[in-house]
HTML snippet that shows the backbone in 3Dmol.js (N, CA, C, O; Angstrom):
<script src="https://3Dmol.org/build/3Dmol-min.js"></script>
<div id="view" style="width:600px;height:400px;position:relative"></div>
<script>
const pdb = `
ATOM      1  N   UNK A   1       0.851  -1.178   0.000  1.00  0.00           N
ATOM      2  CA  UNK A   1       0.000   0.000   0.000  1.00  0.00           C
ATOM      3  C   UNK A   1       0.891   1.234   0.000  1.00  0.00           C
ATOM      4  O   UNK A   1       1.784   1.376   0.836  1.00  0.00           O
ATOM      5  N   UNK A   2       0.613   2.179  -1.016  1.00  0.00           N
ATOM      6  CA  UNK A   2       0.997   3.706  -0.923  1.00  0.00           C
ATOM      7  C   UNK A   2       0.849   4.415   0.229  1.00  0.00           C
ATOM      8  O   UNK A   2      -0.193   4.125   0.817  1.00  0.00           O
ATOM      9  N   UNK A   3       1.691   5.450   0.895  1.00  0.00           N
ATOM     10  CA  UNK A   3       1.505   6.595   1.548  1.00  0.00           C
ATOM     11  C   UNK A   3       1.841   7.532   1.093  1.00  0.00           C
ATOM     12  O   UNK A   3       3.053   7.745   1.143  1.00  0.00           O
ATOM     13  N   UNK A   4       0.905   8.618   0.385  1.00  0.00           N
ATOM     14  CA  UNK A   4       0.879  10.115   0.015  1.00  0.00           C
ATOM     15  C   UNK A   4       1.534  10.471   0.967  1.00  0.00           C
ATOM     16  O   UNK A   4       1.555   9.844   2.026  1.00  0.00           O
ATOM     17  N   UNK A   5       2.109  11.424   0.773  1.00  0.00           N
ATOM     18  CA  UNK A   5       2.387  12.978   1.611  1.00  0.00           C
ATOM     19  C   UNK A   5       1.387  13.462   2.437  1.00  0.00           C
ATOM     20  O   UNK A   5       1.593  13.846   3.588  1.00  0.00           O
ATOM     21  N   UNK A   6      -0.054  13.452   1.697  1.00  0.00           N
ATOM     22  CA  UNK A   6      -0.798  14.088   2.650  1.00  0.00           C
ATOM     23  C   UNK A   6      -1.376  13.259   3.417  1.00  0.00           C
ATOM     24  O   UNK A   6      -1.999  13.868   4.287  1.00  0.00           O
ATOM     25  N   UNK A   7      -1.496  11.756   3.538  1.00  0.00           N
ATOM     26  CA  UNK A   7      -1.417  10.802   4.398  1.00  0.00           C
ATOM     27  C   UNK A   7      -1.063  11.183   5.889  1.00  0.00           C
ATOM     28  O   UNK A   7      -1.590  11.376   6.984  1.00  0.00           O
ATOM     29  N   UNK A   8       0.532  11.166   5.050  1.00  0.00           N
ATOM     30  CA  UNK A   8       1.406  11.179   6.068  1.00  0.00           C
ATOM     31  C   UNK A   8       1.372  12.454   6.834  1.00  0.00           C
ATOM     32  O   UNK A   8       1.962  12.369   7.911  1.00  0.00           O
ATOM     33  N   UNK A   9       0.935  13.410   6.621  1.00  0.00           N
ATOM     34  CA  UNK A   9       0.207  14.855   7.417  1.00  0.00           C
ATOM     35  C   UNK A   9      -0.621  14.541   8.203  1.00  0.00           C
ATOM     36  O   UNK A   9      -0.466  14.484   9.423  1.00  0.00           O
ATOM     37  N   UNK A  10      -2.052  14.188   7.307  1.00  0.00           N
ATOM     38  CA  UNK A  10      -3.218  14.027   8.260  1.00  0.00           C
ATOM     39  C   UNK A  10      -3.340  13.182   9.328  1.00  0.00           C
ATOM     40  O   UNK A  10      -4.239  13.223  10.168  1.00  0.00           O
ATOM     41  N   UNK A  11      -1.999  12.061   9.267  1.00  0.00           N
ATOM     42  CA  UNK A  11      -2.002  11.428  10.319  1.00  0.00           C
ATOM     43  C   UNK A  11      -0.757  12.202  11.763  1.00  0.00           C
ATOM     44  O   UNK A  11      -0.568  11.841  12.924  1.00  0.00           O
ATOM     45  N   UNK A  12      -0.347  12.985  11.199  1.00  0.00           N
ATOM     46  CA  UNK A  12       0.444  13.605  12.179  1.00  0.00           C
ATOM     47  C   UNK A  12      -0.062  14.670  12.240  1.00  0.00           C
ATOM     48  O   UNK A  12       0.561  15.532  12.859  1.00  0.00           O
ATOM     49  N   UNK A  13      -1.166  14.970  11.727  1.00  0.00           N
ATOM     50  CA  UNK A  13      -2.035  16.402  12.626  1.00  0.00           C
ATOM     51  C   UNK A  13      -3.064  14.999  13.527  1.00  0.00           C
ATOM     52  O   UNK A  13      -3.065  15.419  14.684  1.00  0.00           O
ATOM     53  N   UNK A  14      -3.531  14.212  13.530  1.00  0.00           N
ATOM     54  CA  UNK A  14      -4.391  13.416  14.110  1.00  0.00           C
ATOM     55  C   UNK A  14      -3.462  12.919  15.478  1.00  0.00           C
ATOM     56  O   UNK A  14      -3.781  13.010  16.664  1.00  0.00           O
ATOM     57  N   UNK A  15      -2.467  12.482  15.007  1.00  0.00           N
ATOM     58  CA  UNK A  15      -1.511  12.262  16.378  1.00  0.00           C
ATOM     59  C   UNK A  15      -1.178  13.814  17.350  1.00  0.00           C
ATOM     60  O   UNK A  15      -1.392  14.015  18.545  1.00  0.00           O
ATOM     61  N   UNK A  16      -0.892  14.264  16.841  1.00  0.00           N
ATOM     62  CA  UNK A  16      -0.772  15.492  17.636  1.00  0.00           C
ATOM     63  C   UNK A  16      -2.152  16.380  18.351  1.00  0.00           C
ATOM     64  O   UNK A  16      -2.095  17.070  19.369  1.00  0.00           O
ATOM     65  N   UNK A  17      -3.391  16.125  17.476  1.00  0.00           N
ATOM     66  CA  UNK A  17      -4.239  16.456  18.467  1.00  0.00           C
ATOM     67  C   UNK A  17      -5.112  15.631  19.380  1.00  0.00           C
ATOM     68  O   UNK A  17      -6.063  15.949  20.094  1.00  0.00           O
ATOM     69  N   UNK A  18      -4.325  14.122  19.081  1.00  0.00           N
ATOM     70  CA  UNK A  18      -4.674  13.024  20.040  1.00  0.00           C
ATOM     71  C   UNK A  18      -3.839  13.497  21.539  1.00  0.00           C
ATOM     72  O   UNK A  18      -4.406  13.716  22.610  1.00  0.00           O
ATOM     73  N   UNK A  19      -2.268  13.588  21.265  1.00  0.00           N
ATOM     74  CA  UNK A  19      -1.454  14.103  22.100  1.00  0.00           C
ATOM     75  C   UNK A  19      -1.871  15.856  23.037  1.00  0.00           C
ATOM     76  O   UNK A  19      -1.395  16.064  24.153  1.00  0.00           O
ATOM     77  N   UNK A  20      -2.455  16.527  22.587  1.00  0.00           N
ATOM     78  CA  UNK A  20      -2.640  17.395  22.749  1.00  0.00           C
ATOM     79  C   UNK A  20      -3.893  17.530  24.035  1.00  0.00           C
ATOM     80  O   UNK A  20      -3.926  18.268  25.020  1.00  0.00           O
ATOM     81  N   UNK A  21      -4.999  16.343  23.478  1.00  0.00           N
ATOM     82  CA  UNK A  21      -5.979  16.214  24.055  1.00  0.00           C
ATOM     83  C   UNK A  21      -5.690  15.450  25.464  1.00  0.00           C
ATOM     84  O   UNK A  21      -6.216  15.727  26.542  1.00  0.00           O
ATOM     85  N   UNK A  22      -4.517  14.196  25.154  1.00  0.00           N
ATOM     86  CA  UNK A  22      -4.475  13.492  26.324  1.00  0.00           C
ATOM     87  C   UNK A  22      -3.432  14.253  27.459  1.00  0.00           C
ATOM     88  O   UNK A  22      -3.459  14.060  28.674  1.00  0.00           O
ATOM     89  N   UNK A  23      -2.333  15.348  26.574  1.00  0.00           N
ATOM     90  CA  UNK A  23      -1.517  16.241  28.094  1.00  0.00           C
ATOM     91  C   UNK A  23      -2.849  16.945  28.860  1.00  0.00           C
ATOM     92  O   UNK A  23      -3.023  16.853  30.075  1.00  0.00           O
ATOM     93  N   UNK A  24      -3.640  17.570  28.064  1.00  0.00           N
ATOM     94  CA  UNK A  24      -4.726  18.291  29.200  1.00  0.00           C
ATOM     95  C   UNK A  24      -5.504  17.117  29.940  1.00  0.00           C
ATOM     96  O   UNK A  24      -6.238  17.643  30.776  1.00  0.00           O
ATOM     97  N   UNK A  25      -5.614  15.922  29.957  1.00  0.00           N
ATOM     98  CA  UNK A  25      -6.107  15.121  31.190  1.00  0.00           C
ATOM     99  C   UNK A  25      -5.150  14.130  31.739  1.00  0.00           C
ATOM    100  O   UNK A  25      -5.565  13.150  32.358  1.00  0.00           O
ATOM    101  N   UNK A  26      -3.680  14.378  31.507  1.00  0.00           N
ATOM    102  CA  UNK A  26      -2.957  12.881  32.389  1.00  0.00           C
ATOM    103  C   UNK A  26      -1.609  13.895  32.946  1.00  0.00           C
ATOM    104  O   UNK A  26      -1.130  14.941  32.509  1.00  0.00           O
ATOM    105  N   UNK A  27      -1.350  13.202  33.876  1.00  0.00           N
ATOM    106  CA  UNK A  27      -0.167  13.387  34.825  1.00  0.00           C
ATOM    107  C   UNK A  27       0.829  14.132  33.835  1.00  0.00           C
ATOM    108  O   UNK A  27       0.880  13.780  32.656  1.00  0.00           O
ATOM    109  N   UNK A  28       1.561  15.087  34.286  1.00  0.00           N
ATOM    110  CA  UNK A  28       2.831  14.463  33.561  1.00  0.00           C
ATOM    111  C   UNK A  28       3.636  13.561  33.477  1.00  0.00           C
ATOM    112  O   UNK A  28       4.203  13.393  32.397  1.00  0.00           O
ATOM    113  N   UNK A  29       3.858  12.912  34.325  1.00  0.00           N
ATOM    114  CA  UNK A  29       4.522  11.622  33.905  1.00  0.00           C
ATOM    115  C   UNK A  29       4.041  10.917  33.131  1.00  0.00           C
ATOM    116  O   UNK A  29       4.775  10.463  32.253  1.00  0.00           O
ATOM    117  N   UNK A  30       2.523  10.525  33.155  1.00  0.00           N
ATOM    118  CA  UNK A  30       1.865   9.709  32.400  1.00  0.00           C
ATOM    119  C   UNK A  30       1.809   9.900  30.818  1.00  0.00           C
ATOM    120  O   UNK A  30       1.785   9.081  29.899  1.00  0.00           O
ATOM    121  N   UNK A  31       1.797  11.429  30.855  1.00  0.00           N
ATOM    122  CA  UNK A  31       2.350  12.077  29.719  1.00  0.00           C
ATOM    123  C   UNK A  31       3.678  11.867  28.981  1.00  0.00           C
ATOM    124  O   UNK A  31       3.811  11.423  27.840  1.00  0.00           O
ATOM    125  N   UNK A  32       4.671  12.276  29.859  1.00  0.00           N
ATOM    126  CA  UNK A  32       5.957  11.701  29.262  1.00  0.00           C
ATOM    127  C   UNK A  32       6.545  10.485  28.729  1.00  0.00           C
ATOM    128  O   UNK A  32       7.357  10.247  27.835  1.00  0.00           O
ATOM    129  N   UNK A  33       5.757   9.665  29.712  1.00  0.00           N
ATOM    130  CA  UNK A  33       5.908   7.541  28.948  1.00  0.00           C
ATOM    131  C   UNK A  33       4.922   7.679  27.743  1.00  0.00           C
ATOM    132  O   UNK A  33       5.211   6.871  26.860  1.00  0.00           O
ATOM    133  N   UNK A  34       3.837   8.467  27.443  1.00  0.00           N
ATOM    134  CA  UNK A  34       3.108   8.427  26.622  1.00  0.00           C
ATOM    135  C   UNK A  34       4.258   8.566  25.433  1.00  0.00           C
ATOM    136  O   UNK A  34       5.059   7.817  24.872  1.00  0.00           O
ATOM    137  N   UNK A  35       3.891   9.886  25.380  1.00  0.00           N
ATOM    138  CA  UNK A  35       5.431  10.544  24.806  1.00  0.00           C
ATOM    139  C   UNK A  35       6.153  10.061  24.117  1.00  0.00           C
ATOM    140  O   UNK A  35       6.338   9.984  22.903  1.00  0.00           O
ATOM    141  N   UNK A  36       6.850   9.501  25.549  1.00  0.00           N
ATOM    142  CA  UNK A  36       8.473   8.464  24.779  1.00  0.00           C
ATOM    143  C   UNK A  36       8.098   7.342  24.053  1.00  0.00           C
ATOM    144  O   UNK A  36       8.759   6.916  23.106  1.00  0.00           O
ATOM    145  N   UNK A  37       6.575   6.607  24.646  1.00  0.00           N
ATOM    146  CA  UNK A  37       6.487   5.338  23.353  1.00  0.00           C
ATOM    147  C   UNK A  37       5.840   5.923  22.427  1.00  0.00           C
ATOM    148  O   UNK A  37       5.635   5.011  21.626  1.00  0.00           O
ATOM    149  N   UNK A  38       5.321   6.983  21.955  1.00  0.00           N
ATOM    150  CA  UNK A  38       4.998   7.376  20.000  1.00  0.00           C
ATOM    151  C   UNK A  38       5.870   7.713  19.866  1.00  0.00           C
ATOM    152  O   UNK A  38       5.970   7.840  18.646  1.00  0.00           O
ATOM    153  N   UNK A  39       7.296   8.195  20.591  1.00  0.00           N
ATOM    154  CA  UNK A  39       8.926   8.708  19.738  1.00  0.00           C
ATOM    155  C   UNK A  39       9.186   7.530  19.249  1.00  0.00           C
ATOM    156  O   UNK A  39       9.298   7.333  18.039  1.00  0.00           O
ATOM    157  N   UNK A  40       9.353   6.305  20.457  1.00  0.00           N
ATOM    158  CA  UNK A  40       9.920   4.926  19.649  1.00  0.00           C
ATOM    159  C   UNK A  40       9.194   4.418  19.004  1.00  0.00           C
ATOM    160  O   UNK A  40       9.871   3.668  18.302  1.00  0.00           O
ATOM    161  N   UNK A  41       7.963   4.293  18.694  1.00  0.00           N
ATOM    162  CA  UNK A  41       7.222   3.942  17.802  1.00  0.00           C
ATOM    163  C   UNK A  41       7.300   4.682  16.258  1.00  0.00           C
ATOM    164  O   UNK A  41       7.096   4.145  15.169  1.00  0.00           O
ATOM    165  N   UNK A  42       7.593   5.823  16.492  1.00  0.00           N
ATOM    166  CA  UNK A  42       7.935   6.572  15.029  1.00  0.00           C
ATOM    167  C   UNK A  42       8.988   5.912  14.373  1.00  0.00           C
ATOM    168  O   UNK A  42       9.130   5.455  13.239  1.00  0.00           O
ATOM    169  N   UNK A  43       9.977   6.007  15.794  1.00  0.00           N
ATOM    170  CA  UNK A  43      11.277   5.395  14.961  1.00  0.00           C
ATOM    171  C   UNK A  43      11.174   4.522  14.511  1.00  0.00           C
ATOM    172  O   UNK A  43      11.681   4.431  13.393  1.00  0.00           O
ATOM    173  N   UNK A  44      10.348   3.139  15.170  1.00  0.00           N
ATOM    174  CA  UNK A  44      10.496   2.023  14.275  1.00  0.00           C
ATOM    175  C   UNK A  44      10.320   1.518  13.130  1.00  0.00           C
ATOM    176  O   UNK A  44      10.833   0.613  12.472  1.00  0.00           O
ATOM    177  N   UNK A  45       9.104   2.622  12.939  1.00  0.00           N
ATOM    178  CA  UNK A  45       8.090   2.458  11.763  1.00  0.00           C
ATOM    179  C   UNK A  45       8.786   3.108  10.282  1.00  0.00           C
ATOM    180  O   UNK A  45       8.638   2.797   9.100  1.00  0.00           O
ATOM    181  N   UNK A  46       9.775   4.373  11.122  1.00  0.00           N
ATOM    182  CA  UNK A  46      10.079   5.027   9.911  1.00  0.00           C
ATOM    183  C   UNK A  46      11.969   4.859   9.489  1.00  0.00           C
ATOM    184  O   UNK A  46      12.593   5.306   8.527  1.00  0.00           O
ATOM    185  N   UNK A  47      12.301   4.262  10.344  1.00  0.00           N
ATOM    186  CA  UNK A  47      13.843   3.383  10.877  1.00  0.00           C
ATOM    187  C   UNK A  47      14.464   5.201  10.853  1.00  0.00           C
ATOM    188  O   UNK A  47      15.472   5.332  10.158  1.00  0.00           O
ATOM    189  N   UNK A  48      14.115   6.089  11.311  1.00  0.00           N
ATOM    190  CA  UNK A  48      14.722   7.470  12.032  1.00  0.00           C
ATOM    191  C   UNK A  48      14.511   7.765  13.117  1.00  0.00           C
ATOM    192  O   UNK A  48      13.338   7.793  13.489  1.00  0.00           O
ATOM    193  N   UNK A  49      15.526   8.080  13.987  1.00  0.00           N
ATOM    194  CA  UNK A  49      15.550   7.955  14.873  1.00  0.00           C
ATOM    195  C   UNK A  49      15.104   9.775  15.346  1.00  0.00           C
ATOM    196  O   UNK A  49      15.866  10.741  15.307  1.00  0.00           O
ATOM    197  N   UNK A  50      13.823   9.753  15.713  1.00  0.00           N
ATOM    198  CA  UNK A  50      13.100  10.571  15.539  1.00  0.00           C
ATOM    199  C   UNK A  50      13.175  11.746  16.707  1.00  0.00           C
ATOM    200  O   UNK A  50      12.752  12.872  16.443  1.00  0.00           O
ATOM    201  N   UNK A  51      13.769  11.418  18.092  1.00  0.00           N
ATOM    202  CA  UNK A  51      14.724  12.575  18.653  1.00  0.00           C
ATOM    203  C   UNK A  51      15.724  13.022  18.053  1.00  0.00           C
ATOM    204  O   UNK A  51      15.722  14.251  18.127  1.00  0.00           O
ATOM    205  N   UNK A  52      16.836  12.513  17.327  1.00  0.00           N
ATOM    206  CA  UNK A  52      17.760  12.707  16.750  1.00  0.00           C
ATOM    207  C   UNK A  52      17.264  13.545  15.384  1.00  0.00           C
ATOM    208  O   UNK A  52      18.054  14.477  15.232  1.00  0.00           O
ATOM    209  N   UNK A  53      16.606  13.548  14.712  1.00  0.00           N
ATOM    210  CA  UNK A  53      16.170  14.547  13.918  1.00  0.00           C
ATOM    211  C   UNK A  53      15.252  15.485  14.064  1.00  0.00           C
ATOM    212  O   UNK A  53      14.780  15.983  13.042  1.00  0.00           O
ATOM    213  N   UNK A  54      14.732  15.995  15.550  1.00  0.00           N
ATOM    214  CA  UNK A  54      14.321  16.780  16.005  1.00  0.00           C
ATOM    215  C   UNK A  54      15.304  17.654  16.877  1.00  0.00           C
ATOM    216  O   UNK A  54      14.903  18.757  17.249  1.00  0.00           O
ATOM    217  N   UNK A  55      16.435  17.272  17.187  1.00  0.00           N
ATOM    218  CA  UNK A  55      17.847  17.526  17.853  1.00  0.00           C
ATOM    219  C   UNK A  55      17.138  17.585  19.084  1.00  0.00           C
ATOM    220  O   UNK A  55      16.796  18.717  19.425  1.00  0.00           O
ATOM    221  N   UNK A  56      16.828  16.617  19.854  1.00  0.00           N
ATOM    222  CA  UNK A  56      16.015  17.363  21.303  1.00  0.00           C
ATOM    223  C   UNK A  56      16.776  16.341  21.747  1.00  0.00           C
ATOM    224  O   UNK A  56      17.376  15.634  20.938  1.00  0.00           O
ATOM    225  N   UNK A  57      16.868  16.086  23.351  1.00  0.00           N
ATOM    226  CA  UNK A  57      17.237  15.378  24.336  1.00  0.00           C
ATOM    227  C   UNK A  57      16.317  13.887  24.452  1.00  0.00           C
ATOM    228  O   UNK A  57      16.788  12.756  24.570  1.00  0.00           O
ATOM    229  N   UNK A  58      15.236  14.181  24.396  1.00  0.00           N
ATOM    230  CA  UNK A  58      14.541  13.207  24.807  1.00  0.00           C
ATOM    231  C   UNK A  58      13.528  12.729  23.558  1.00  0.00           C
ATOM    232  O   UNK A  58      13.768  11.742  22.863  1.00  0.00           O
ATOM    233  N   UNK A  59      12.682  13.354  23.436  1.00  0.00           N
ATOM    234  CA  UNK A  59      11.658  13.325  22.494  1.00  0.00           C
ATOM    235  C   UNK A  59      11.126  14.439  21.824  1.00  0.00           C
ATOM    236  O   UNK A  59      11.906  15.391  21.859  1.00  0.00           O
ATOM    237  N   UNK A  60      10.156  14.645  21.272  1.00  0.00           N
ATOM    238  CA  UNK A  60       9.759  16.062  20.556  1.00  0.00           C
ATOM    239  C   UNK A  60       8.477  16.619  20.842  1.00  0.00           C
ATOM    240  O   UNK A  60       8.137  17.683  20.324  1.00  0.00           O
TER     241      UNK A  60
END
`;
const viewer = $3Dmol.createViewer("view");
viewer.addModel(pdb, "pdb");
viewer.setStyle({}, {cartoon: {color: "spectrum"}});
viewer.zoomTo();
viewer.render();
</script>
């Protein structure tokens, strides 16, 4: 199966206002493991290591 470009958008505006929705009701911590498993999950999916091309410490 193909992934467009705009696929690949609409699903990272959909992740991000999934993310968006769940920091305004969970811990931060609960937040941050959230977090860190869609970073490693990006990476796996997209084999980039997806802090590392955001240059951040942890995640993005």
């Amino acid at each position: 199966m193909s992934t467009t470009d705009e696929d690949v958008l609409e699903a990272a505006k959909a992740l991000g206002e999934e993310l968006t929705q769940t920091q305004s009701e969970a811990a931060d911590s609960e937040f941050k493991t959230i977090l860190d498993e869609c970073t490693e999950a990006i990476s796996e999916e997209t084999g980039i290591q997806y802090d590392d091309a955001c240059d951040t410490d942890g995640c993005c």
